[in-house]
ZALUM-153148 format. One record per residue (C-alpha): residue number from 1; x, y, z. Coordinates in steps of 0.5 Angstrom, whole numbers. Example, Ala and Ser with C-alpha at 12.3 -4.5 7.8 and 13.67 -1.06 7.14 Angstrom:
% residues 2
{1; {25; -9; 16}}
{2; {27; -2; 14}}
***
This chain:
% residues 441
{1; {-28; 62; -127}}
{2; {-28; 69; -123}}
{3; {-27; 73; -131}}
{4; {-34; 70; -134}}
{5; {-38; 73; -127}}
{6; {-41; 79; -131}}
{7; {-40; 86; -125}}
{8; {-46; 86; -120}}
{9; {-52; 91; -121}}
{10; {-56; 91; -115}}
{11; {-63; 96; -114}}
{12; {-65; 100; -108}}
{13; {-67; 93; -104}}
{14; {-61; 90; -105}}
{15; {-64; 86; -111}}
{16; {-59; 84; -117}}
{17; {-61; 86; -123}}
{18; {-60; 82; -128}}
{19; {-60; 76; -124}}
{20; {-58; 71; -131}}
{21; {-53; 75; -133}}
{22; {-49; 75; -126}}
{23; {-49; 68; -126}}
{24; {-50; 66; -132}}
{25; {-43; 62; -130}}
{26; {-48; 57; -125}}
{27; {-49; 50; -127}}
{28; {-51; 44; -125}}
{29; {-45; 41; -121}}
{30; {-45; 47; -117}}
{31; {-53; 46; -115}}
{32; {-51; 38; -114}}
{33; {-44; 41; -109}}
{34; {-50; 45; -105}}
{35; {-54; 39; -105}}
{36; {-49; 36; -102}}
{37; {-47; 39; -97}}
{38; {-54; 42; -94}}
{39; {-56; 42; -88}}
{40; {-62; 47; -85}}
{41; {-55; 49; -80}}
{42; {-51; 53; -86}}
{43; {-56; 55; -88}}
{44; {-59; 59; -83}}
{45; {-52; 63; -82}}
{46; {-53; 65; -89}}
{47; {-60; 69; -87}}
{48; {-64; 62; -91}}
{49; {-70; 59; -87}}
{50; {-75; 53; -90}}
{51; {-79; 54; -96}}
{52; {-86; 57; -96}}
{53; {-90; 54; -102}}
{54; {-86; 50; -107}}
{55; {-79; 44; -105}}
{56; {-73; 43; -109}}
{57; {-75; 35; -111}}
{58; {-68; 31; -112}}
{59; {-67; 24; -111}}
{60; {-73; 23; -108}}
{61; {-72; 29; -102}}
{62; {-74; 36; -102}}
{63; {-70; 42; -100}}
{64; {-71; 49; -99}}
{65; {-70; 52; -107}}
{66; {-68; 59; -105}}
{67; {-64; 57; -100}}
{68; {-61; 52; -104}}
{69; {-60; 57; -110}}
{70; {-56; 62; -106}}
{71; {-52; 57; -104}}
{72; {-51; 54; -111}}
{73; {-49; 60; -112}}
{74; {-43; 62; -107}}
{75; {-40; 54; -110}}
{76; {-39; 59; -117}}
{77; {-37; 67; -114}}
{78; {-33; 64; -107}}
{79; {-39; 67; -102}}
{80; {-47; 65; -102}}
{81; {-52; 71; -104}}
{82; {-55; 73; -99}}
{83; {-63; 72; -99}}
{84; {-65; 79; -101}}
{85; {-60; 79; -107}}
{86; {-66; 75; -111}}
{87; {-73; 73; -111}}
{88; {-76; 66; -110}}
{89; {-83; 63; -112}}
{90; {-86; 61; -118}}
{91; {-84; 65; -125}}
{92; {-78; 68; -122}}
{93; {-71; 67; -125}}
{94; {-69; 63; -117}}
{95; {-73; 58; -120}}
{96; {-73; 59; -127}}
{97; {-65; 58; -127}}
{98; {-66; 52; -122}}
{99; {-72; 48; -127}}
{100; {-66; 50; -133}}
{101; {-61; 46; -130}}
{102; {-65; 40; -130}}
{103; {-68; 40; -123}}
{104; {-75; 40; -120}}
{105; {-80; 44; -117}}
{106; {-86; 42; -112}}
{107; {-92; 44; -109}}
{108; {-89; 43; -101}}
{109; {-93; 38; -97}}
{110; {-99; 38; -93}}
{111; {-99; 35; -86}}
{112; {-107; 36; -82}}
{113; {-106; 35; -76}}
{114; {-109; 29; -72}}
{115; {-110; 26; -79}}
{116; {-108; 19; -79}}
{117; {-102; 17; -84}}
{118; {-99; 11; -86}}
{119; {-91; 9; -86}}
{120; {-93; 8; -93}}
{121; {-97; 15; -94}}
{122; {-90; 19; -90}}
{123; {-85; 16; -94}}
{124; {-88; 19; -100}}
{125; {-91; 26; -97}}
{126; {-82; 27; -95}}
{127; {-79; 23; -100}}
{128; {-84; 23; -107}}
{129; {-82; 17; -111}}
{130; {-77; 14; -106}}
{131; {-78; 6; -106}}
{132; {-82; 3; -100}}
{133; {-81; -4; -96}}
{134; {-86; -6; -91}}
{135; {-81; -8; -85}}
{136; {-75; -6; -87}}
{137; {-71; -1; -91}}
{138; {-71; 7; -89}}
{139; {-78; 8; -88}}
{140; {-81; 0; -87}}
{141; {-79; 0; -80}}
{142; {-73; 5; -77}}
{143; {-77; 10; -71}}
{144; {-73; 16; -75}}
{145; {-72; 19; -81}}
{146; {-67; 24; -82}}
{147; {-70; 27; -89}}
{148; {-66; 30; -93}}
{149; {-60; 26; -90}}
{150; {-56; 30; -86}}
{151; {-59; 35; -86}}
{152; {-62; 36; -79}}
{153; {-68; 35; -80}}
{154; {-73; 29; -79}}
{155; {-78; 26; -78}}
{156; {-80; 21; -71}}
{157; {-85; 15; -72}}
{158; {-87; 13; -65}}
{159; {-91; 7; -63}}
{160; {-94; 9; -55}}
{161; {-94; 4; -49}}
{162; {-91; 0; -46}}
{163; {-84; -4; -49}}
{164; {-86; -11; -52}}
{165; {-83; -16; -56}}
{166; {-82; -11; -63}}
{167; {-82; -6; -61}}
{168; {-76; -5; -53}}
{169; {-77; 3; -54}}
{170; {-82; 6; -48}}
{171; {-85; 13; -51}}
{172; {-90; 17; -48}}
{173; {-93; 23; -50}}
{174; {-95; 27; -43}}
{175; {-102; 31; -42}}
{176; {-98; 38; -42}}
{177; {-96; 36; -49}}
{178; {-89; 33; -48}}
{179; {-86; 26; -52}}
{180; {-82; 23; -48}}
{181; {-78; 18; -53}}
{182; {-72; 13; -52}}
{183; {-67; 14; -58}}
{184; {-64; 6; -62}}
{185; {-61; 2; -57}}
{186; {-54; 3; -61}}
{187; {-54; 11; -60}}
{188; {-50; 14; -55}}
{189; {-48; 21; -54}}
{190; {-42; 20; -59}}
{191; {-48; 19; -64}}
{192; {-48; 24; -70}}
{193; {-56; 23; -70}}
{194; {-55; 24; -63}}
{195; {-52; 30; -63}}
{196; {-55; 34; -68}}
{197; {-62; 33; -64}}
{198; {-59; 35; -57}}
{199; {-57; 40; -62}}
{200; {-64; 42; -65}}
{201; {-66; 49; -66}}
{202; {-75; 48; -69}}
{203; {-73; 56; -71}}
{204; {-68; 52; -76}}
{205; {-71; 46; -78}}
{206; {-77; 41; -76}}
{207; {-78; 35; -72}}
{208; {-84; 32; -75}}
{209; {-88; 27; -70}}
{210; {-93; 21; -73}}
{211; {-95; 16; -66}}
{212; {-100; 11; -65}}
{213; {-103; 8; -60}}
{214; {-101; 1; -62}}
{215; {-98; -3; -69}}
{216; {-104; -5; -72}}
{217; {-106; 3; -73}}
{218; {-104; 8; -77}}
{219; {-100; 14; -75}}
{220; {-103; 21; -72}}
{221; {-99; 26; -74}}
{222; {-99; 31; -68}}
{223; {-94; 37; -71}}
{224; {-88; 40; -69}}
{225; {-83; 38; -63}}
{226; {-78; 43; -61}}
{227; {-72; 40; -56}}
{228; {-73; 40; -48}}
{229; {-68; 36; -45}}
{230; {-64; 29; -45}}
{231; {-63; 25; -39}}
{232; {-54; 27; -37}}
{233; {-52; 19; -36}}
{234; {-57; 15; -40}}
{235; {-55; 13; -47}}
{236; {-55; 6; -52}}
{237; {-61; 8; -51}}
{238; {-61; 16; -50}}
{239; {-67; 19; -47}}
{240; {-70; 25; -49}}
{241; {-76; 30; -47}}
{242; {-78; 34; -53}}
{243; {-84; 39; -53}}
{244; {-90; 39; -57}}
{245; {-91; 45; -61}}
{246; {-98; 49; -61}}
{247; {-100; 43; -56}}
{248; {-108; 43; -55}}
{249; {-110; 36; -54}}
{250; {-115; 35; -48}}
{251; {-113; 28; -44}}
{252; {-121; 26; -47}}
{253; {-119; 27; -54}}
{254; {-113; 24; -53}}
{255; {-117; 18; -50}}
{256; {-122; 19; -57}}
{257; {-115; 18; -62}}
{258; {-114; 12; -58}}
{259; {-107; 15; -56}}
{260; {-105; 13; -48}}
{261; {-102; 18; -45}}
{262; {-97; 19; -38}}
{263; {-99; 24; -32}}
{264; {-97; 32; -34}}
{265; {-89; 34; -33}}
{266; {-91; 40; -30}}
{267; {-94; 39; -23}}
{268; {-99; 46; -24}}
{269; {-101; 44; -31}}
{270; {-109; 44; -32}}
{271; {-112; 43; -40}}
{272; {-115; 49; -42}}
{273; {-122; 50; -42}}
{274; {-127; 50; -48}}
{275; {-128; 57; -51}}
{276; {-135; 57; -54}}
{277; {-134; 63; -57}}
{278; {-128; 66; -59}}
{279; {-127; 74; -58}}
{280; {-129; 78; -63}}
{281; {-121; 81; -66}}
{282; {-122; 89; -68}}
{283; {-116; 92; -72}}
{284; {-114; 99; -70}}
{285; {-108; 103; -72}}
{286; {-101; 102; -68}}
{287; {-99; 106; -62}}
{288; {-96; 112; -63}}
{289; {-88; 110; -62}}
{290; {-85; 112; -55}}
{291; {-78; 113; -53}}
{292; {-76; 107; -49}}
{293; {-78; 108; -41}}
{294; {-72; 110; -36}}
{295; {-72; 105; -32}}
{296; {-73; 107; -24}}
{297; {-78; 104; -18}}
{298; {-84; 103; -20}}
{299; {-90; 107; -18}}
{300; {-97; 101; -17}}
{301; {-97; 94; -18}}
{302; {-99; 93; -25}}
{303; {-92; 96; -27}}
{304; {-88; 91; -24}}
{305; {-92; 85; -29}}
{306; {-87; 83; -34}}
{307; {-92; 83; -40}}
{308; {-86; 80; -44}}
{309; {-83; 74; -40}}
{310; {-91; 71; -38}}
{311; {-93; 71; -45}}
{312; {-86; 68; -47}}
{313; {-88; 62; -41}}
{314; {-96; 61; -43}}
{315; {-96; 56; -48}}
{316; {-103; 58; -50}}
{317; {-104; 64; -50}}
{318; {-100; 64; -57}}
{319; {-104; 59; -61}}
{320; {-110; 63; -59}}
{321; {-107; 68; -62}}
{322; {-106; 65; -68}}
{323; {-113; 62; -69}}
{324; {-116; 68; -68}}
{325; {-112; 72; -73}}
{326; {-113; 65; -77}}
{327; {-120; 66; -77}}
{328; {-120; 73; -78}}
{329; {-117; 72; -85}}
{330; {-121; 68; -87}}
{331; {-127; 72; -86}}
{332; {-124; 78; -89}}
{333; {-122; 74; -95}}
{334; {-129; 71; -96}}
{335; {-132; 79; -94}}
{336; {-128; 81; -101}}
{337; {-130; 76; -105}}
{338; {-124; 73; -105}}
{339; {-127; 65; -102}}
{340; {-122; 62; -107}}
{341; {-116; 65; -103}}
{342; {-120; 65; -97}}
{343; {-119; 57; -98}}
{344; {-112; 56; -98}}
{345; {-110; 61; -92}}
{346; {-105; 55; -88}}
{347; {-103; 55; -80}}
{348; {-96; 55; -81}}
{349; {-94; 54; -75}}
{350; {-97; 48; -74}}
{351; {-92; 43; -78}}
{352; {-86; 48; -80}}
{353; {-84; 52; -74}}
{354; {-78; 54; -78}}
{355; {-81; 58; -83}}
{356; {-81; 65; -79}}
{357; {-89; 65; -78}}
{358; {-94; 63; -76}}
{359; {-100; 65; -81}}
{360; {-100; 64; -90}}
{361; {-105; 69; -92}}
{362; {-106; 73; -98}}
{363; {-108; 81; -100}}
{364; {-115; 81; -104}}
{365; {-111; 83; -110}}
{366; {-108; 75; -109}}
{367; {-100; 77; -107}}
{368; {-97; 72; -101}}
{369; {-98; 75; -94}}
{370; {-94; 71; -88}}
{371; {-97; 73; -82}}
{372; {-92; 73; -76}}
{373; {-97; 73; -70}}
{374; {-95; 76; -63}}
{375; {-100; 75; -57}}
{376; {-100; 79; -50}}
{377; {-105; 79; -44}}
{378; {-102; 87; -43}}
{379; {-103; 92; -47}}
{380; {-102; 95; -53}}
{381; {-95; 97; -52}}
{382; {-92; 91; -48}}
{383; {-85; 89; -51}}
{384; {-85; 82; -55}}
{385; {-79; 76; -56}}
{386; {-78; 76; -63}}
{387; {-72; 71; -67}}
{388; {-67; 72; -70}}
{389; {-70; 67; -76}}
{390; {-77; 71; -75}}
{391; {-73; 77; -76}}
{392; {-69; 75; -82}}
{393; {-75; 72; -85}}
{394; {-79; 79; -84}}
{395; {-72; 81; -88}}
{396; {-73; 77; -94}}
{397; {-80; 77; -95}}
{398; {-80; 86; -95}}
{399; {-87; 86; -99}}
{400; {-91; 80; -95}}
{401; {-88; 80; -89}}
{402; {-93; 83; -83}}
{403; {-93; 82; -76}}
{404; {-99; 82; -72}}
{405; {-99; 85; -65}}
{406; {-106; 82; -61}}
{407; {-106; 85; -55}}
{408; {-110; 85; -48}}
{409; {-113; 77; -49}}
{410; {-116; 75; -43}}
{411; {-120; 69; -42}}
{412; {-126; 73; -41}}
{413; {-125; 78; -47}}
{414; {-131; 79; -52}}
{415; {-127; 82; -56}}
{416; {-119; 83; -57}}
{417; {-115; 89; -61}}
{418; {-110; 87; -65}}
{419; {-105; 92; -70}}
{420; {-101; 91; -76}}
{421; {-93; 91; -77}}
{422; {-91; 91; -84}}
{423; {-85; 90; -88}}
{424; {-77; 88; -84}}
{425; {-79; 88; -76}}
{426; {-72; 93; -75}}
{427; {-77; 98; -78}}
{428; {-82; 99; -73}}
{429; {-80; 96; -67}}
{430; {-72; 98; -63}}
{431; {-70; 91; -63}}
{432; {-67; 90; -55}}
{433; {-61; 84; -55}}
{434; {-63; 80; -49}}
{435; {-59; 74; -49}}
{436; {-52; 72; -52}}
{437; {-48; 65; -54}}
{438; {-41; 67; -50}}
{439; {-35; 63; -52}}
{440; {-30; 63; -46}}
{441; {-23; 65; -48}}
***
């Protein structure tokens, strides 16, 4: 197979040139042998993340089509491409070789969040076409849906309040924004699907969670989950604690949704105050780069603020961050005559926190714009966490990819600045490795 692979010729980015011809080789057994074995998992090693704007539809499940692609693509050469070495999206040889193979491309679903959903309606949001059985089946009746399978992500349908006769599980979402949640009774920790969720990472793959208040409602979609903590001893059931991301439900709307609720996890937590009007976001010109600050005794109290470790604990102060870039888009958008774009600007973050950012917005001239949104009560030149999947995302996507810096909100803020990263983040900013994976031996 080897001799039939035309030699590799590859541009200033890393793109190949003649994409067609190097793998002119792929078929469609190499897709079905990438389809099979794909988990969000393996993917992410190779530098992929979830899809932007359009999903693979196979066999009723949808999977990433670049990822996929580079993956199909290691079953013909030995070794996956990685991401930078092709483009995806709609009109690009990715997706034209994909579609020529046979395999369908689709608009990505669309989740609002606080919208009420049937189990119905979710079977065929994740899973287009798939056969649905009232009370029985894979989404008639099962309280979580691996979707695609094996792949390690999922989807959690969750009825609130006590145990009763149908339904012995005793799940609770908090104040502070937290679902406690019993897996099946016939889980332990030996449990594959056990063990993938104590291994579940929100920057590689989603947990997507639907709950209602009782069994003759619909399901709420609430958004995102990211892994908290689960119980060391108890299991058949496994008890767990998950984080809901980009939480803002007030224990009044909670009431209004008919959803109960338990008291906050955390004892000093207290519902944000309404905001009647937000701050007005200005955008400036970056600071000027400075070397890195000795480190030495600190000569008044302010120094002593870690900025970046107080932002990184204020689960708020992020998705105030984002609504103000948000609507600071669209605004732009519509003040450029470009209403129809300004129309489709999406909160990512909201229902796919493994897409590496936060805001899908778009340049006058109609190309993509993914904004990753970074927060800070601190000045302009307060350090940020970044990820290791936000910072490969900034990679893949050079041309679209900006990181916005929002600094200096407070509470009381009429107006917030904000600065403008474009490109990979390695090309502004020094990237400072604060934690490791340690191996013993």
């Amino acid at each position: 197979m080897a001799s039939a692979i035309t030699a590799v010729s590859t541009g200033p980015s890393g793109r190949i040139h003649q994409l067609r011809q190097y793998l002119a080789g792929l078929s469609q057994q190499h897709v079905l042998a990438a389809l099979a074995g794909f988990s969000y998992r393996t993917a992410a090693q190779y530098g992929y993340s979830d899809s932007t704007d359009y999903d693979l539809l196979h066999d009723t499940q949808r999977y990433p089509p670049k990822a996929i692609f580079g993956l199909a693509a290691g079953q013909l050469l030995g070794q996956p491409l990685p991401p930078k070495a092709f483009a995806g999206g709609l009109g690009s040889p990715c997706f034209a070789i994909l579609q020529s193979l046979g395999f369908q491309i689709v608009p990505k679903l669309a989740l609002q969040r606080y919208q009420r959903y049937s189990r119905q309606d979710i079977s065929q949001l994740f899973e287009p076409g798939c056969r649905f059985s009232r009370g029985s089946g894979r989404w008639g009746i099962p309280g979580i849906v691996e979707t695609p399978k094996n792949s390690g992500q999922f989807v959690f349908l969750v009825t609130l309040g006590p145990p009763t006769e149908g339904n012995p599980y005793q799940d609770a979402i908090t104040a502070d924004g937290y679902l406690i949640w019993e897996s099946q009774s016939r889980h332990d920790f030996a449990s594959p699907a056990i063990q993938r969720l104590q291994q579940h990472d929100a920057a590689q793959s989603n947990i997507h969670l639907f709950v209602r208040g009782n069994s003759h409602d619909q399901y709420a979609y609430m958004g995102v989950l990211a892994y908290h903590y689960h119980h060391p001893s108890k299991q058949k059931p496994v008890h767990f604690e998950w984080q809901i991301l980009h939480w803002d439900r007030t224990p009044e709307q909670l009431g209004e949704m008919g959803l109960p609720y338990r008291a906050a996890l955390n004892p000093l937590y207290q519902a944000a105050p309404a905001t009647p009007q937000p701050p007005l976001l200005q955008r400036v010109d970056p600071p000027a780069a400075n070397p890195a600050p000795k480190r030495g005794k600190a000569k008044h109290a302010a120094a002593n603020i870690d900025w970046a470790a107080r932002d990184q604990r204020n689960r708020d102060l992020g998705l105030r961050g984002e609504r103000l870039v948000l609507q600071y888009e669209i605004a732009q958008l519509q003040q450029q005559g470009r209403a129809d774009l300004a129309a489709q600007v999406k909160h990512v973050a909201l229902q796919n926190a493994a897409a590496g950012y936060d805001i899908a917005s778009f340049y006058p001239d109609g190309r993509a714009k993914f904004i990753e949104v970074k927060t800070t009560q601190g000045p302009a030149d307060t350090p940020f966490y970044i990820s290791a999947n936000e910072v490969n995302v900034s990679s893949e996507y050079p041309d679209a990819y900006v990181l916005y810096r929002v600094y200096g909100l407070s509470e009381d803020a009429d107006s917030v600045q904000f600065f403008e990263l474009p490109g990979p983040v390695g090309q502004h900013c020094q990237l400072e490795a604060v934690s490791f994976r340690a191996r013993v031996g």
